[in-house]
GUKE-364513 format. One line per 10 residues: their letters; for each residue x, y, z of N, C-alpha, C. Coordinates in Angstrom, 2 decimals. Atoms other than C-alpha are relative to their C-alpha. Example, Ala and Ser with C-alpha at 12.3 -4.5 7.8 and 13.67 -1.06 7.14 Angstrom:
2
AS) 0.89/-1.19/0.00/12.30/-4.50/7.80/0.90/1.20/0.00  -0.82/-1.19/-0.06/13.67/-1.06/7.14/-0.77/1.09/0.73
end
This chain:
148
XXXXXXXXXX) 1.20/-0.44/0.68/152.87/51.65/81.59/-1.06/0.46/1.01  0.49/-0.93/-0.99/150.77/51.90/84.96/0.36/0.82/0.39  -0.57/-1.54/-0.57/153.14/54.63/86.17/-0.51/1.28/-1.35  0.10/-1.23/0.87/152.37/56.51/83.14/-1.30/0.50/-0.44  1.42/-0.58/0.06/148.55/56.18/82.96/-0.20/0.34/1.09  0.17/-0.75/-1.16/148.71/57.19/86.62/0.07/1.19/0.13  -0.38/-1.32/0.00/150.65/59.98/86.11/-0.67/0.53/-0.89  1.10/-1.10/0.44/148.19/61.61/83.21/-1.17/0.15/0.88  1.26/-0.07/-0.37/145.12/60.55/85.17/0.35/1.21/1.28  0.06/-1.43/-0.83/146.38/62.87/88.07/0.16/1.36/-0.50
XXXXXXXXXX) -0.19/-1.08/0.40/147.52/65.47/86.21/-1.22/0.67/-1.12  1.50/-0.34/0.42/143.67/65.34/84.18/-0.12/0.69/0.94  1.31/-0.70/-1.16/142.20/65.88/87.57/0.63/0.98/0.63  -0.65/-0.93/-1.08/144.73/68.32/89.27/-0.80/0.93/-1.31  -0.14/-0.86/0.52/144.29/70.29/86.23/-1.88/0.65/-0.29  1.17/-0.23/-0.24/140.52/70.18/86.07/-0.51/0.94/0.86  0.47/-0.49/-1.32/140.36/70.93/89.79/0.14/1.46/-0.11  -0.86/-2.19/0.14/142.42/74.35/88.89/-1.01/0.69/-0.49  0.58/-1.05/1.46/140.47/75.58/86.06/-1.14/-0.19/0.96  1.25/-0.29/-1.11/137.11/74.93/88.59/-0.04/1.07/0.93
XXXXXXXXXX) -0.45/-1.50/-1.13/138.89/76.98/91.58/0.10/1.22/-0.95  -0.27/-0.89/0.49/139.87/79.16/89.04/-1.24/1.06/-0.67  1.25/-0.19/0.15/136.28/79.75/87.46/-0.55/1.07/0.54  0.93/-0.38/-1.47/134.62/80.24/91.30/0.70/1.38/-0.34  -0.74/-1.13/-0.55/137.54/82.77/91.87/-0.33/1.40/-1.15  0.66/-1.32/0.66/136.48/85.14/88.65/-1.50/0.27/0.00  1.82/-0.13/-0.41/132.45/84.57/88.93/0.35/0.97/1.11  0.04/-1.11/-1.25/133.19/86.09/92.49/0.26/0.94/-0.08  -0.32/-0.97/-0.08/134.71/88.69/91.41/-0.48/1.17/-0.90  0.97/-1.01/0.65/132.54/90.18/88.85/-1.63/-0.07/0.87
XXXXXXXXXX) 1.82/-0.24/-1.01/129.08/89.94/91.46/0.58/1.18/0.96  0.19/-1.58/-0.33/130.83/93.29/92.88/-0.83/1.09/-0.86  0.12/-0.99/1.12/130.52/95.24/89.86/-1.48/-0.31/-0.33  0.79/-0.13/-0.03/127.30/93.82/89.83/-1.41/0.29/0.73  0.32/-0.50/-1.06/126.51/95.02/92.74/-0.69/1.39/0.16  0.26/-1.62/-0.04/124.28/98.81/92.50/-0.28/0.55/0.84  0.41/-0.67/-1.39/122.67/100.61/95.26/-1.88/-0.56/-0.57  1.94/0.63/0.57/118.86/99.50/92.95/0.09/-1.93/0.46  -0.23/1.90/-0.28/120.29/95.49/93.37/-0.21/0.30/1.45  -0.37/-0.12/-0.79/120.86/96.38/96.58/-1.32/-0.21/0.72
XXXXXXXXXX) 1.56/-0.04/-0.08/117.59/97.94/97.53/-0.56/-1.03/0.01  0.76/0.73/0.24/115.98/95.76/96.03/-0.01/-1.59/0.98  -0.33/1.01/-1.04/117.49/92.79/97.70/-0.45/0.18/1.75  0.53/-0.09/-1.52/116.92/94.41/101.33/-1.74/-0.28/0.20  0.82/0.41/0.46/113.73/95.00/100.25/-1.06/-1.56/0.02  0.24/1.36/-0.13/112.70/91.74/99.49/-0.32/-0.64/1.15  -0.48/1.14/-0.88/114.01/90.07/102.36/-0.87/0.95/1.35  1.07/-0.46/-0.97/111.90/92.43/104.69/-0.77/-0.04/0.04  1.15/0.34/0.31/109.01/91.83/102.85/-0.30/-0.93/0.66  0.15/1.55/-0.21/109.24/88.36/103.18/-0.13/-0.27/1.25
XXXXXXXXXX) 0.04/0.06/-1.60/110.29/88.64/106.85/-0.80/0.71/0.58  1.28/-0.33/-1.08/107.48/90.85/108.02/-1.26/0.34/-0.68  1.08/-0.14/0.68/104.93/90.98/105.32/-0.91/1.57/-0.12  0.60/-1.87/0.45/105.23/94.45/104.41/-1.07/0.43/-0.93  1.28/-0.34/0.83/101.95/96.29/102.86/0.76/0.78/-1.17  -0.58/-0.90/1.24/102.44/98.04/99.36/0.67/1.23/0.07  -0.23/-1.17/-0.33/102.95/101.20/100.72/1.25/-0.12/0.81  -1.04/0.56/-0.84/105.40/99.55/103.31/1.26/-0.14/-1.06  -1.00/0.34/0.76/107.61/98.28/100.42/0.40/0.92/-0.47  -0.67/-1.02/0.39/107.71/101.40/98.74/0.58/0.47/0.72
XXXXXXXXXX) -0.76/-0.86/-1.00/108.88/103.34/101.42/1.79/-0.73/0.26  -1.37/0.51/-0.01/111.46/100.69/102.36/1.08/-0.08/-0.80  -0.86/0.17/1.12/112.97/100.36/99.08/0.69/1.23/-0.36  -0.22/-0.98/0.35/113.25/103.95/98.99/1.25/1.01/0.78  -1.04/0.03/-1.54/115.10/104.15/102.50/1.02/-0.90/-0.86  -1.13/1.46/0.81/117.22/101.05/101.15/0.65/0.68/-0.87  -0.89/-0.35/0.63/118.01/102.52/98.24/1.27/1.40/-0.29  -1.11/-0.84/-0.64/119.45/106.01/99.83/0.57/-0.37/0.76  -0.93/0.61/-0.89/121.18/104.19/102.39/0.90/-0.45/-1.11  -0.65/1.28/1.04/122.52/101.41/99.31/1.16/1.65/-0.35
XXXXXXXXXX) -0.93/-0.95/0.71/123.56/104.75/97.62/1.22/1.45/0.91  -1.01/-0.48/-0.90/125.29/106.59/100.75/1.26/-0.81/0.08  -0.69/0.83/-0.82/126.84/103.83/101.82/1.44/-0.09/-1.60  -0.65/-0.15/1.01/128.30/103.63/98.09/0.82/1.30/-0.21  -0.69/-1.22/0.06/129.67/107.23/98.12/0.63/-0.39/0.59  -1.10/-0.17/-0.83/131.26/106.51/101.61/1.13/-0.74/-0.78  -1.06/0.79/0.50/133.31/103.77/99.94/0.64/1.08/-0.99  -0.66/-0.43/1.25/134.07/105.84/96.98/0.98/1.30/0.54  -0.61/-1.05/-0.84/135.09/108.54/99.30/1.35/-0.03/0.43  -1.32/0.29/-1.88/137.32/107.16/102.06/0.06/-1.75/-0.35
XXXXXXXXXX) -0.13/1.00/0.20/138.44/104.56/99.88/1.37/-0.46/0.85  -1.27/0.27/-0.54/141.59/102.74/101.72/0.08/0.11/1.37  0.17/0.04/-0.91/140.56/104.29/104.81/-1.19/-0.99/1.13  1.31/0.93/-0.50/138.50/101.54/106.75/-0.52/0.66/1.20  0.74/-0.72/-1.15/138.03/103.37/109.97/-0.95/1.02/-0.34  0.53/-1.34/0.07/136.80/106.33/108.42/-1.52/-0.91/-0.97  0.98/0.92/1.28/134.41/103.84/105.87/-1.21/-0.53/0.90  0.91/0.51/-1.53/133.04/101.63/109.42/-0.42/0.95/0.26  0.40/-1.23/-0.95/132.23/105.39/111.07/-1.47/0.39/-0.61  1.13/-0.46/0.36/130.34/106.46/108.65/-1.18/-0.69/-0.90
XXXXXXXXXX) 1.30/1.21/0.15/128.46/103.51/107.29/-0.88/-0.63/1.39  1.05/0.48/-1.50/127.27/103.02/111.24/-0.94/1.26/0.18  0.77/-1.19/-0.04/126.33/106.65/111.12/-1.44/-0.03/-1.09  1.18/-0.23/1.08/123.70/105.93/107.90/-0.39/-1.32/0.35  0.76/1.26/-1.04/122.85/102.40/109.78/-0.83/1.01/0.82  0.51/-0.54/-0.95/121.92/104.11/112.57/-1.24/1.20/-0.36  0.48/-0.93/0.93/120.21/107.04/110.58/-1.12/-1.10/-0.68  1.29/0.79/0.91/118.20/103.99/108.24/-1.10/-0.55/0.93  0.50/0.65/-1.25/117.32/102.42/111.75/-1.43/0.31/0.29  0.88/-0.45/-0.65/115.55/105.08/113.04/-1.38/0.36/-1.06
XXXXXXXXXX) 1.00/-0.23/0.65/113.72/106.06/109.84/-0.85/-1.12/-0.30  0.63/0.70/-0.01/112.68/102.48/109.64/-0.99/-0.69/0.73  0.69/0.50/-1.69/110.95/102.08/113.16/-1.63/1.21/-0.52  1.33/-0.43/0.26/108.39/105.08/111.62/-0.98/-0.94/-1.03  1.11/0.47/1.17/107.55/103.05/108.48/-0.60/-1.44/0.67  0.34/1.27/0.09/107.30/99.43/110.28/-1.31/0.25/1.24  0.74/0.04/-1.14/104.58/98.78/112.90/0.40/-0.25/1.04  -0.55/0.27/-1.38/105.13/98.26/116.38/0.54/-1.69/0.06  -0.65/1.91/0.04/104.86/94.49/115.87/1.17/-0.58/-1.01  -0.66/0.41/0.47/106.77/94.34/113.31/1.76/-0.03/-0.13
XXXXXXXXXX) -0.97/-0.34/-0.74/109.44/96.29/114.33/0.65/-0.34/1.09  -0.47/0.64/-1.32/109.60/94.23/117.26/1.02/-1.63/-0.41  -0.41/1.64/0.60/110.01/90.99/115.06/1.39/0.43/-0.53  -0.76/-0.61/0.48/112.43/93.40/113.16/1.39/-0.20/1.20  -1.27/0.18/-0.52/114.90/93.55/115.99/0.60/-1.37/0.55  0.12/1.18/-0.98/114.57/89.81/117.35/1.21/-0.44/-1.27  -0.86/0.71/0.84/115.80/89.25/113.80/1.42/0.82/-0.09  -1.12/0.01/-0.16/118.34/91.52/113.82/1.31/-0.16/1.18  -1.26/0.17/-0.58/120.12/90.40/116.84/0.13/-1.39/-0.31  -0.88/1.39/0.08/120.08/86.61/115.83/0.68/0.25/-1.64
XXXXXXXXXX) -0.79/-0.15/0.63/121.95/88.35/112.87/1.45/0.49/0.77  -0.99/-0.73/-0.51/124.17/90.31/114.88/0.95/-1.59/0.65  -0.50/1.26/-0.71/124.70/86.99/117.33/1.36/-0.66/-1.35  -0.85/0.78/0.77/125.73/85.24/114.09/1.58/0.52/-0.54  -1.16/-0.40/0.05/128.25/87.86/112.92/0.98/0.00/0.69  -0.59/0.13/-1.30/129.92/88.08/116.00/-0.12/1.47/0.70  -0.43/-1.10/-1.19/128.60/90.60/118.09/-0.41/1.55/-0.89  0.23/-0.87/0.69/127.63/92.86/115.01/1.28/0.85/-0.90  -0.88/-0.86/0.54/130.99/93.56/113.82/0.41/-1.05/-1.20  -0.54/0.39/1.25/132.22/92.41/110.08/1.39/-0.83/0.45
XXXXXXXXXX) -1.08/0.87/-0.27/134.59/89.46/110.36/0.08/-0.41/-1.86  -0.64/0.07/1.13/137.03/88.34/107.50/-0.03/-0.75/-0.53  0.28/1.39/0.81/135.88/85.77/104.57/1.01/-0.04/-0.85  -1.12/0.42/1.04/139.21/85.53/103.05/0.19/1.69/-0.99  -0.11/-1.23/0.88/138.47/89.32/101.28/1.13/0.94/0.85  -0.88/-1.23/-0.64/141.28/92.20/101.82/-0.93/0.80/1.05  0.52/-0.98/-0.30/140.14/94.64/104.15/-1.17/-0.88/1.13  1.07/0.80/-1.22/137.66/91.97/106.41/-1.01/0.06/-0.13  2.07/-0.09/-0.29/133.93/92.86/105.55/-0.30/-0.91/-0.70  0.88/1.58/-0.06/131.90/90.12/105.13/-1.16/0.30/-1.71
XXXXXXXX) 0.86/-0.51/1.12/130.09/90.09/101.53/-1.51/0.54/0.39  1.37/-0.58/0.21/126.83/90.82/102.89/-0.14/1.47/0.88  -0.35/-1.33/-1.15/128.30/93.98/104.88/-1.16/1.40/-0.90  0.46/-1.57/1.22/126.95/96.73/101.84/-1.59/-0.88/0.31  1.43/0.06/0.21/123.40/94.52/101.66/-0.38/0.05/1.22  0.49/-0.76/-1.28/123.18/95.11/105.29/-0.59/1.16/0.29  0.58/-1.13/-0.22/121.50/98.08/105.57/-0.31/0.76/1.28  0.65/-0.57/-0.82/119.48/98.51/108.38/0.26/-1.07/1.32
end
């Protein structure tokens, strides 16, 4: 009789555990699709605000950069789908491109704070290049809200 309430009580919790993993694993996979080039924006956005206490005029601009970058960067994929080399090339090319247009809108100081932060991002990635969280293909979920 203990062998047999043993054996449901594991097979409760194995089966629990599943349907949990199982859950995570579709949530994750619909926050692509909810993914736009305006979420996007918006999200960079934000997080620049916050990090250098951009003026009104500042935000607009950025969001506006952000969200043609968000929406390049979305073509390339749709483009040169399958191809990753050709996808990396030219998402560094509209990096590089958001970079420079972002050094006119920020101030000197801020732009300074701007790069401090992005190399203890880069540091963290490794070095600035997209390493593999378990997704096909290796880019790191926050590769697309990367922007600049």
């Amino acid at each position: 009789m203990k062998n047999l309430l043993f054996i449901l009580a594991a097979m409760f919790f194995a089966l629990t555990f599943n349907s949990n993993v199982m859950a995570q694993a579709a949530k994750g996979k619909g926050d692509d699709k909810k993914r736009t080039p305006e979420s996007v924006a918006q999200k960079t956005t934000d997080r620049l605000t916050k990090a250098l206490g951009l003026s009104a005029d500042q935000k607009t601009k950025v969001y506006n950069l952000a969200l043609k970058s968000a929406t390049q960067v979305k073509d390339i994929r749709t483009k040169n789908k399958g191809n990753k080399d050709a996808i990396r090339a030219d998402i560094a090319k509209v990096k590089e491109a958001s970079r420079a247009e972002l050094k006119s809108i920020l101030t000197a100081e801020q732009f300074k704070k701007w790069t401090e932060i992005r190399k203890k991002h880069d540091n963290k990635k490794g070095g600035g290049k997209a390493k593999s969280k378990g997704k096909a293909g290796g880019s790191s979920d926050d590769e697309e809200d990367d922007l600049f």
